[in-house]
C-alpha positions as MATLAB code, in Angstrom:
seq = 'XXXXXXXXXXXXXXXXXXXXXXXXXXXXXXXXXXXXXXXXXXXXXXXXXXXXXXXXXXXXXXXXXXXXXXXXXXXXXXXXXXXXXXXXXXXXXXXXXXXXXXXXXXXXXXXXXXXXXXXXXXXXXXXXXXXXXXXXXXXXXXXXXXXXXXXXXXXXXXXXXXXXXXXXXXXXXXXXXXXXXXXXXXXXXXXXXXXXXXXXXXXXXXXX';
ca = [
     141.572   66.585   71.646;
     141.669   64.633   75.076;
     140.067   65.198   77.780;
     140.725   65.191   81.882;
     138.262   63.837   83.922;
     136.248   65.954   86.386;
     137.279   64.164   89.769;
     134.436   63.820   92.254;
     134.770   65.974   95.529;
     131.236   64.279   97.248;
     131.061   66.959   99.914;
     128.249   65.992  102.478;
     127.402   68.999  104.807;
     126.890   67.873  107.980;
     126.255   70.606  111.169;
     126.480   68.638  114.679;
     126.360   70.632  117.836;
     128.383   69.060  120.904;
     130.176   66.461  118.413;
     132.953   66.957  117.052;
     133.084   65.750  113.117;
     130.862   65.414  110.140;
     129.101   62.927  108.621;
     127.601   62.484  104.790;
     123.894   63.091  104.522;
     121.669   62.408  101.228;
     118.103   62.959  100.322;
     114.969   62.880   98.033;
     115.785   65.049   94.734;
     113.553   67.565   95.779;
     115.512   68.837   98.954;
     118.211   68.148  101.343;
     117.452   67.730  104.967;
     120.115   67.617  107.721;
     118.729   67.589  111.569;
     121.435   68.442  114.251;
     121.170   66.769  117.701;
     122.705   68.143  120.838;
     123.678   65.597  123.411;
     122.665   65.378  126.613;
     124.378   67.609  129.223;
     123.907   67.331  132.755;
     122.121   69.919  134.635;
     121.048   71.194  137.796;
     117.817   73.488  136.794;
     114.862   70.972  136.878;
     113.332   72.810  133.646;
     116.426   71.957  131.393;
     115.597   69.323  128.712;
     117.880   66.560  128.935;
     118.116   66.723  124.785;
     116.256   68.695  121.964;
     116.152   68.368  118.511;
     117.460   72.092  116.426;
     115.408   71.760  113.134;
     117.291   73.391  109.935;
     116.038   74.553  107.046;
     116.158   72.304  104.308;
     118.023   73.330  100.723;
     115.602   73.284   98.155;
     116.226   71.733   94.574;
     118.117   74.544   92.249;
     115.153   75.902   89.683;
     116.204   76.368   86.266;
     116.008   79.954   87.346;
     118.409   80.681   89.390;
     121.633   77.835   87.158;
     123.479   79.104   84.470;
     123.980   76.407   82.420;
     126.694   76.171   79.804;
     128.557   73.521   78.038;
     132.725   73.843   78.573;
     135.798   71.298   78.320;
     134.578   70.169   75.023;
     136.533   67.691   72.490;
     137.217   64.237   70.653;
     138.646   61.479   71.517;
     138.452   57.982   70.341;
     135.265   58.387   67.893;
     133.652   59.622   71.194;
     132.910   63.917   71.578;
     130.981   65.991   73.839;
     131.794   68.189   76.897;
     130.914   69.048   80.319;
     127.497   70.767   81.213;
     127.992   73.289   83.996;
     125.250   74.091   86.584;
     126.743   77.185   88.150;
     124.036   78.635   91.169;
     124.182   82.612   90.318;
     120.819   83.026   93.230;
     121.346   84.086   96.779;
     120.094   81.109   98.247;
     122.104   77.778   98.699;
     120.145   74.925   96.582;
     120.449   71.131   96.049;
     121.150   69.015   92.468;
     120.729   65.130   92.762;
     120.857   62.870   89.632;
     120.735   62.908   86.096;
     120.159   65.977   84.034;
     117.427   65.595   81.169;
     119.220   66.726   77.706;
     117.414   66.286   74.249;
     119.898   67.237   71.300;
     117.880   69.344   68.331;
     118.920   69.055   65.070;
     118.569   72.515   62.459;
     115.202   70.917   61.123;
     113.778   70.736   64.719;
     113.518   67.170   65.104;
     114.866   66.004   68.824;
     116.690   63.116   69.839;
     115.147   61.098   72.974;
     116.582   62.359   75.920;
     120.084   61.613   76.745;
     120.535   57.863   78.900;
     121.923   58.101   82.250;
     125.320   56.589   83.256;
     127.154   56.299   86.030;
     130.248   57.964   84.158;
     131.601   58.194   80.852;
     135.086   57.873   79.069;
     135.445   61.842   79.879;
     134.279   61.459   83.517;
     133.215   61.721   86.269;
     135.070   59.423   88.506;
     133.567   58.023   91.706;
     130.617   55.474   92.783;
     127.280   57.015   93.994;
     125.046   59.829   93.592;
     125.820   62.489   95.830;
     123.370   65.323   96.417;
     125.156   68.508   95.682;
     124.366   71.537   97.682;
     125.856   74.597   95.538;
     125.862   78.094   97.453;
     125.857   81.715   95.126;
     128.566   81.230   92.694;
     129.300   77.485   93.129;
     128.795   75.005   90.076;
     128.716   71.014   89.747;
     128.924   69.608   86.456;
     127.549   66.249   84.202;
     129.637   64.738   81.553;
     127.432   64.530   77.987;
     128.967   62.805   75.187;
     127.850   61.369   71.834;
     129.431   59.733   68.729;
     131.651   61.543   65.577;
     132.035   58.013   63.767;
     129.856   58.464   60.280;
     126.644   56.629   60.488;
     125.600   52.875   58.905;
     125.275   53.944   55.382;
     128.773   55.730   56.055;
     127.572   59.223   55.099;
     129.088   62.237   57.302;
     127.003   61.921   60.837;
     124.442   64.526   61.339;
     124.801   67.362   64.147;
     122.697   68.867   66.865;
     122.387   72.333   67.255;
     121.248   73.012   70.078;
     120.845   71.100   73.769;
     117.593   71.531   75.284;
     118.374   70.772   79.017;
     116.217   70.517   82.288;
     117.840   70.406   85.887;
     116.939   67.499   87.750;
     114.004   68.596   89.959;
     112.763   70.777   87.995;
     109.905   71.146   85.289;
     111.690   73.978   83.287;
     114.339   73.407   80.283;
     117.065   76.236   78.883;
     118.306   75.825   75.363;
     122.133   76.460   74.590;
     124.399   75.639   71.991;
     125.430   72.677   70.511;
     128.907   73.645   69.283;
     132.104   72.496   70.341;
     134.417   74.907   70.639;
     137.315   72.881   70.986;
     137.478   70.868   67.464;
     135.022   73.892   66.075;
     131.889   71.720   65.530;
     128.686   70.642   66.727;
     127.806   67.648   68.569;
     127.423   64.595   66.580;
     124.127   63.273   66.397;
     125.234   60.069   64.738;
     124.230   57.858   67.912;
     122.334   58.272   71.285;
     123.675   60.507   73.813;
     124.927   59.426   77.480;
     124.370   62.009   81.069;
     126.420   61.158   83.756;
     125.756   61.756   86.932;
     125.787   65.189   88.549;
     128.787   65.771   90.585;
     130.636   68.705   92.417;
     133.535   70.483   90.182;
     136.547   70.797   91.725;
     138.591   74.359   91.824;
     141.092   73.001   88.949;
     137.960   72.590   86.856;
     135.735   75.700   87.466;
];
């Protein structure tokens, strides 16, 4: 089964007070900082600051805690299967994802793969140049493109499978297991190869 590629919407959120326009503003992983600057306006009291500097409160990396996490869009195509992994913000406050995603595929004995290597994009996606910090407020999601390999292995036995995805947000120290399984061709992932991340990018409405 094909797939569509998630197209990249890199929204930066920009607040500017006596300008008009916006302007695209990234950060350290950790948070995402934007100042706003009023200009300088002429006036007549002699106690009015010619400018000032409105601090605003920075948007912390999303904790595992408050993402639900699933794997959608799955399918096949060209010896090459995997899916999307979803980072939907169900918390009240607005938080930040920048980067990669760390995902380990686990196989039904235990054993893990090392974790998944980072790409800019894969054949399924994403689009774009860049690596846009992603501010997601309650209910938003962004979304990372994971694929793997369904050709057999060297000795051309059937590949093995993973079960399940073990899978830690970028800025953050905790990891959420899900399930392995492709819906779409009603299998698991292939574990016949290493896997690929792409980069974490916003998911547009014809994709949520």
């Amino acid at each position: 089964m094909g797939m569509r590629p998630i197209l990249i919407g890199i929204v930066g959120v920009a607040s500017m007070v006596g300008l008009a326009g916006a302007s695209l503003a990234y950060s350290h992983p950790a948070y995402f900082g934007i100042i706003s600057r009023v200009s300088k306006t002429a006036s007549s009291h002699e106690n009015s600051p010619a400018s000032r500097k409105i601090p605003v409160k920075p948007v912390q990396a999303c904790s595992t805690t408050a993402l639900t996490i699933t794997l959608f869009k799955t399918g096949e195509a060209g010896g090459t299967d995997g899916g999307y992994i979803k980072f939907t913000n169900h918390g009240s406050s607005p938080c930040a994802l920048h980067g990669w995603p760390v995902i380990i595929g686990v196989k039904a004995n235990g054993s893990r793969s090392n974790p998944a290597a980072h790409v800019q994009s894969t054949m399924f996606g994403p689009v774009g140049k860049g690596t846009p910090t992603v501010v997601l407020r309650h209910g938003q999601s962004a979304a990372a493109a994971l694929v793997g390999s369904d050709m057999p292995g060297p000795n051309g036995r059937p590949a093995s499978i993973y079960r399940t995805l073990l899978i830690t947000p970028p800025g953050s120290a905790k990891s959420v297991t899900i399930s392995a399984r492709l819906p779409a061709d009603a299998a698991y992932l292939s574990a016949s190869t290493k896997l690929y991340v792409s980069i974490i990018v916003p998911m547009t409405k014809a994709h949520a």
